[in-house]
Structures are given as C-alpha cells and as structure tokens.
Residue frames relative to the residue before (quaternion, step in Angstrom):
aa qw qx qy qz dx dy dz
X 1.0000 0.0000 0.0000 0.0000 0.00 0.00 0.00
X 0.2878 -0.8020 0.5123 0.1074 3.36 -0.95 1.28
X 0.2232 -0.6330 0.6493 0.3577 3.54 -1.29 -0.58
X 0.3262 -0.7153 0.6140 0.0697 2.84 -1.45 0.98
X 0.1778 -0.6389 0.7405 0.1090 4.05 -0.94 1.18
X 0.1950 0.6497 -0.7348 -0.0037 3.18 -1.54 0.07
X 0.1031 -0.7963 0.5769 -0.1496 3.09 -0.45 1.67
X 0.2918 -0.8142 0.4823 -0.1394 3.38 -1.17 1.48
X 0.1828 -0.7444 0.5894 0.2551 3.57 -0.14 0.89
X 0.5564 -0.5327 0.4196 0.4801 3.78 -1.50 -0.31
X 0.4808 0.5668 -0.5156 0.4263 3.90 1.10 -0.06
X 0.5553 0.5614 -0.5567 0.2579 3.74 0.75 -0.56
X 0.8590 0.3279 -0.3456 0.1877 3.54 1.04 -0.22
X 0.0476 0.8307 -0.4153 0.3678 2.68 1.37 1.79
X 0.6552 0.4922 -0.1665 0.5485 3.57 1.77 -0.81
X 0.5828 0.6919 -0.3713 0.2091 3.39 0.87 0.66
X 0.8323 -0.0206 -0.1713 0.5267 3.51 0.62 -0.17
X 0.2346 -0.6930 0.5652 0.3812 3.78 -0.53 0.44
X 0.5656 -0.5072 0.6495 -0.0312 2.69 -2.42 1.48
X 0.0757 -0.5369 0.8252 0.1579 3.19 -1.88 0.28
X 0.0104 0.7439 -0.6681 0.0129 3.95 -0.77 0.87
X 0.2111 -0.7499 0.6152 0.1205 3.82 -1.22 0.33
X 0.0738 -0.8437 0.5316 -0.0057 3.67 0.43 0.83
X 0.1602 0.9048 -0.3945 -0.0082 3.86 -0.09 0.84
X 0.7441 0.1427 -0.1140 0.6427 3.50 -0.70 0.91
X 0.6266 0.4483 -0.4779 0.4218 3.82 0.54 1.15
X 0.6720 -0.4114 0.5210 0.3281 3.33 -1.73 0.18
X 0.4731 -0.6733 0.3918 0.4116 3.76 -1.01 0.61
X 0.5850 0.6391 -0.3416 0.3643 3.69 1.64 -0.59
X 0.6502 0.4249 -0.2937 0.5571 3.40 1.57 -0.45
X 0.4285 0.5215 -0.5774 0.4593 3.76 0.96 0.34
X 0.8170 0.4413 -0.2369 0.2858 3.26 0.10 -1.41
X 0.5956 0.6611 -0.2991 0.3445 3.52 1.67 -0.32
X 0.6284 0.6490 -0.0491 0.4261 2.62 2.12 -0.91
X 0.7490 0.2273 -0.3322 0.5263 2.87 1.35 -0.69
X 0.3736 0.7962 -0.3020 0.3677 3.55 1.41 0.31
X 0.6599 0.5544 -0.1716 0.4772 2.58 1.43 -1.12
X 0.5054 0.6994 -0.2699 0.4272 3.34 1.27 -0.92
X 0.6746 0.5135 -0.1288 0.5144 3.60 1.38 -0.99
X 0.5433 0.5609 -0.5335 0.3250 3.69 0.62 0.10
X 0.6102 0.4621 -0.5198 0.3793 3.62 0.07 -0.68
X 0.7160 0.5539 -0.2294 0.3576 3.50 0.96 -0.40
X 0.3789 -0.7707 0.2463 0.4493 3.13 2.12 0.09
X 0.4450 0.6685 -0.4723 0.3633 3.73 0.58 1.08
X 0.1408 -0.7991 0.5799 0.0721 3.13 -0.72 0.89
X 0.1778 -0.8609 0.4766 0.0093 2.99 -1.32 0.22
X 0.1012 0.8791 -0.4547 0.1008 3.98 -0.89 0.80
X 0.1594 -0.8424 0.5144 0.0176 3.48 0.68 1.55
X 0.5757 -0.4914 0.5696 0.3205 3.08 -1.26 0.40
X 0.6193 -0.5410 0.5103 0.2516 3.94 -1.41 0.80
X 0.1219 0.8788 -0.4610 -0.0191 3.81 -0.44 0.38
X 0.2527 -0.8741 0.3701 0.1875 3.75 0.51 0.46
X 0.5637 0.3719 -0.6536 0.3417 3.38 0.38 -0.02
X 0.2019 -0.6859 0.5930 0.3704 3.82 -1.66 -0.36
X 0.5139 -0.6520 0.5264 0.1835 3.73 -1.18 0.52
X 0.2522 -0.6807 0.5830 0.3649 3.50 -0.42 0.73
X 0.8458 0.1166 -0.0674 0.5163 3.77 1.06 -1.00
X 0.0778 0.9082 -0.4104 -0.0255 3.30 -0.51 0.55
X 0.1031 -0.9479 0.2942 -0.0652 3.48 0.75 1.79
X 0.2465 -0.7847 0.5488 0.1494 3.32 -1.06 1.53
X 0.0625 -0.8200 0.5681 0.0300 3.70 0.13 0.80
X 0.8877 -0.1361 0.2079 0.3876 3.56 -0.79 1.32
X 0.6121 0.3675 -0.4702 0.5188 3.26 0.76 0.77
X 0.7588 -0.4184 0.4228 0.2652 3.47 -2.21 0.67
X 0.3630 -0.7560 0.4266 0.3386 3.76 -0.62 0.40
X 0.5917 0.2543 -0.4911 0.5866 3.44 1.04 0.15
X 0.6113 0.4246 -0.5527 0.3748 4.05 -0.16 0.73
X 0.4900 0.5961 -0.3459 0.5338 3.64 1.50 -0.53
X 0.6604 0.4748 -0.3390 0.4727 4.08 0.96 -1.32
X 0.6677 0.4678 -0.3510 0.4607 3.51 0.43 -1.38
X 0.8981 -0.2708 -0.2254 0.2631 3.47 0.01 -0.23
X 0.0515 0.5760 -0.7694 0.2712 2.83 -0.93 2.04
X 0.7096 0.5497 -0.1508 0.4142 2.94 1.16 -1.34
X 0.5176 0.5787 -0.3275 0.5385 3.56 1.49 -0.36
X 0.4647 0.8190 -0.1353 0.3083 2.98 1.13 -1.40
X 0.8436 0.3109 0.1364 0.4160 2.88 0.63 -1.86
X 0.1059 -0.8733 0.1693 0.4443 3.01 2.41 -0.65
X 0.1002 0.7876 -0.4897 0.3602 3.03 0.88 2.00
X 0.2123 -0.6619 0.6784 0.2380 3.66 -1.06 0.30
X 0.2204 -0.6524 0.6939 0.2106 3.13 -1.58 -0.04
X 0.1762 -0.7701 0.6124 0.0295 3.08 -1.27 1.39
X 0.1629 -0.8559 0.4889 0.0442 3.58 -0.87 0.89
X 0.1087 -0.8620 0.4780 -0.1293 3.89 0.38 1.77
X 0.7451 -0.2772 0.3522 0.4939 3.88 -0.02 0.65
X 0.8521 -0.3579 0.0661 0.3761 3.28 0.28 1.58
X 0.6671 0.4914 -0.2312 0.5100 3.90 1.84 -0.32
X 0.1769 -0.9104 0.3719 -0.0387 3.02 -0.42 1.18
X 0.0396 -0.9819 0.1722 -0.0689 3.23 0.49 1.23
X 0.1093 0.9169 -0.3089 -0.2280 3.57 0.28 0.28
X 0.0035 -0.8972 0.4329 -0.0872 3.53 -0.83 0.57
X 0.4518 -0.7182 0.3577 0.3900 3.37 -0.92 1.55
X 0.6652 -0.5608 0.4313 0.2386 3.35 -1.39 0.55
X 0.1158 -0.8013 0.5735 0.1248 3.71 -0.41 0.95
X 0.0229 -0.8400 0.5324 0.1027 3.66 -0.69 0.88
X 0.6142 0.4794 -0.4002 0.4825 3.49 0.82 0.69
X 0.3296 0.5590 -0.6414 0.4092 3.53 0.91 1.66
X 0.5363 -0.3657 0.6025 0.4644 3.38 -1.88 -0.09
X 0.5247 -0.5963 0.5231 0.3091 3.07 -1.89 0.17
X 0.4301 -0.8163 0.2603 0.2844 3.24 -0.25 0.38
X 0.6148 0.1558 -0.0435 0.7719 3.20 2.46 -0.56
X 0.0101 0.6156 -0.7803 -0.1094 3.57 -1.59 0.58
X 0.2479 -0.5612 0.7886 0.0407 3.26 -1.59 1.38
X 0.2937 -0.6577 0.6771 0.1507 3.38 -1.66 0.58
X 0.1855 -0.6884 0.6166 0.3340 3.74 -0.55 -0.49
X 0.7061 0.3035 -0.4093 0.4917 3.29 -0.74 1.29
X 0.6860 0.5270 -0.0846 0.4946 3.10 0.91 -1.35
X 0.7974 0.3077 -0.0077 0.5191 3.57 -0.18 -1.40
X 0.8377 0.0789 0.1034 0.5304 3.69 1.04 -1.59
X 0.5241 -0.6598 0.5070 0.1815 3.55 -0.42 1.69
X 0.7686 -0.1623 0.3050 0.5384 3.41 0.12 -1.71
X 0.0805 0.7998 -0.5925 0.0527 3.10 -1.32 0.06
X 0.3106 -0.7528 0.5627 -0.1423 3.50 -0.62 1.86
X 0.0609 0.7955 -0.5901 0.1235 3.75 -0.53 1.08
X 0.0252 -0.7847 0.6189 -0.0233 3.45 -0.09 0.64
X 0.0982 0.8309 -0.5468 -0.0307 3.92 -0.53 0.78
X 0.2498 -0.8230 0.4852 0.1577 3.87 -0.44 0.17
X 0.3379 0.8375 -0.3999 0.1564 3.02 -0.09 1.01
X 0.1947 0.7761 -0.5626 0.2076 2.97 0.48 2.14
X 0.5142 0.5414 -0.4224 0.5138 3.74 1.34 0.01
X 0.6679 0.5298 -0.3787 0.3604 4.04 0.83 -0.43
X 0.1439 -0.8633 0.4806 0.0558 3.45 -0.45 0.85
C-alpha cells in the first residue's frame, strides 16, 4: 500500500470550465492578460511575454483558459512557465549554461514520474 501526493499549483484552476471569448483588435500577449487577469481574485498572477502582431479577431472557442494560454503561446514559440501561482510566458533562450547536470546512476538512483494526461488536449 502506497501513498498518494498530488500536488496542485493555484493555475491548476485555470482548467476549469471551457469558454467561448472574442478578443478584438489586440496582440495575443494582451489576450492572455486578459483572461489572466480574470484569475487574480483567485491569487494568480500573471506576465506574458510582449508580442506585436495585433488581431482584428482573436477567438477562444470552447477551450480551458490555461489550454487557450499554452497554445497561443506555442503559437508564438513561447513556453509557459508556471512558479507558485505566476504564470509566465517566454521565448526560450538556448545559448545559456546549464545550470545543473544530473547523471542517472550517478547524480540520480531512481526516479518515478507518473503524469496524467487524459483531460490535456
């Protein structure tokens, strides 16, 4: 008999009801502020990356607002990073040092990831 953790950030309750939004004559970084914004009373913050084109229309159709963020933010070839309730996206920089090397064997005994992902689309 195991124990089970299941740990939850506050953005998880970003995955809760799908939306139909109409977002017009903006940038995709100001969609996502918007509907971000929607999330503070709920203690989420939030800080998209700048994007410049603007959209005359930009249309959430029946999807989750954090499945609407992820991909715009692909989109845009942004990740989205989620830190204790701040949600952040940003283009990937690949010409840092690393900041850690793990070995397996060496650095890391074992290591067990279980991930669920039948609600991600």
């Amino acid at each position: 008999m195991g124990v089970t953790v299941e740990c939850c950030d506050l953005a998880i309750k970003t995955k809760g009801t799908r939306r139909n939004c109409l977002f017009e004559n903006q940038t995709v970084s100001g969609a996502l502020a918007a509907i971000l914004g929607t999330h503070v009373r709920e203690g989420i913050s939030a800080d998209p990356a700048a994007t410049t084109v603007t959209y005359e229309e930009l249309t959430q159709s029946q999807t989750t607002d954090w499945d609407f963020i992820v991909t715009q933010a692909e989109a845009n070839g942004q990740v989205v990073i989620n830190d204790l309730g701040k949600i952040t996206t940003v283009v990937p920089s690949t010409d840092t040092a690393a900041v850690l090397t793990l070995e397996y064997g060496i650095d890391v005994d074992s290591f067990t990831l279980d991930m669920d992902a039948r609600t991600q689309y």
